[in-house]
C-alpha positions in Angstrom: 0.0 0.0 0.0 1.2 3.3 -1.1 1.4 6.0 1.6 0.7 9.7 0.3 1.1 13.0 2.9 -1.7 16.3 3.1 1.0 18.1 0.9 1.6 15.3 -1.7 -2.7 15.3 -2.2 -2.9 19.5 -2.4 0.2 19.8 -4.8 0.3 16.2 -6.8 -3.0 15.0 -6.5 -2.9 14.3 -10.2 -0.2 11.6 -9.8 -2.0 10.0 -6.6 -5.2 9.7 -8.3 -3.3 7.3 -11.3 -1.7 5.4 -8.3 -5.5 4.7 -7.6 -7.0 4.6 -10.6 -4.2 1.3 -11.3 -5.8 -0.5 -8.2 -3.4 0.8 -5.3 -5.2 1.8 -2.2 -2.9 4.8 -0.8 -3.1 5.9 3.3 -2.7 9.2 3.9 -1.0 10.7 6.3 -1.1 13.9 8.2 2.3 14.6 10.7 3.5 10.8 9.8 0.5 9.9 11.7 -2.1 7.9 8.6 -5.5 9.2 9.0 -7.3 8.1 5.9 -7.1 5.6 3.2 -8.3 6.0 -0.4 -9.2 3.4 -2.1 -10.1 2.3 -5.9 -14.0 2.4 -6.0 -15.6 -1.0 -6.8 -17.1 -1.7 -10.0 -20.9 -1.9 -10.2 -22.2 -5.7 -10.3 -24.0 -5.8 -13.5 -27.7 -6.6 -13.4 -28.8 -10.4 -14.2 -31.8 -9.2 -16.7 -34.4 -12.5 -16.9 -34.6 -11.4 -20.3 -37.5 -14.8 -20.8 -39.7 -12.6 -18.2 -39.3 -9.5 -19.4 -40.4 -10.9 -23.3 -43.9 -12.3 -21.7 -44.8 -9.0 -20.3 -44.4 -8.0 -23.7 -46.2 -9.0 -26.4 -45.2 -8.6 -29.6 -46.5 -5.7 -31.7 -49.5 -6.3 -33.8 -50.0 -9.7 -32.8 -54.1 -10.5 -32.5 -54.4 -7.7 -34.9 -56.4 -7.1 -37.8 -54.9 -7.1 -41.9 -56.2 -3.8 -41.6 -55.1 -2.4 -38.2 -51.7 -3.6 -39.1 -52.2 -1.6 -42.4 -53.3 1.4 -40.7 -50.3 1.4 -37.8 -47.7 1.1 -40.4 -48.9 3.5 -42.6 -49.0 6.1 -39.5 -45.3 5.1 -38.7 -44.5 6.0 -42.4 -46.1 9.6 -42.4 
């Protein structure tokens, strides 16, 4: 772990923030005494979409519809 003082954050903070943006957590330290510890935040879990669910709540566009209704519902998407 990487150890970073007040002064280092205030004048190089650019140069701590790629230390943590590479994975290294860095403690900082205020009069040699560590205070704090910043730490790379953790990436978001990404959903699990039940994508069979979702595709019954849905039905399809059109279906149960009449020649004509069909007709008349593309037309209006043309225009």
């Amino acid at each position: 772990m990487k150890t970073a003082t007040v002064r280092d954050l205030r004048n190089h903070f650019a140069d701590v923030a790629k230390w943590i943006e590479h994975g290294e957590p860095v403690t900082i330290t205020r009069n040699g005494t560590p205070f704090a510890t910043l730490a790379p935040a953790k990436a978001a879990k990404p959903r699990k979409v039940d994508w069979a669910a979702r595709l019954k709540a849905f039905p399809p566009v059109g279906k149960g519809m009449s020649k004509e209704a069909t007709e008349k519902l593309w037309s209006d998407l043309r225009d």
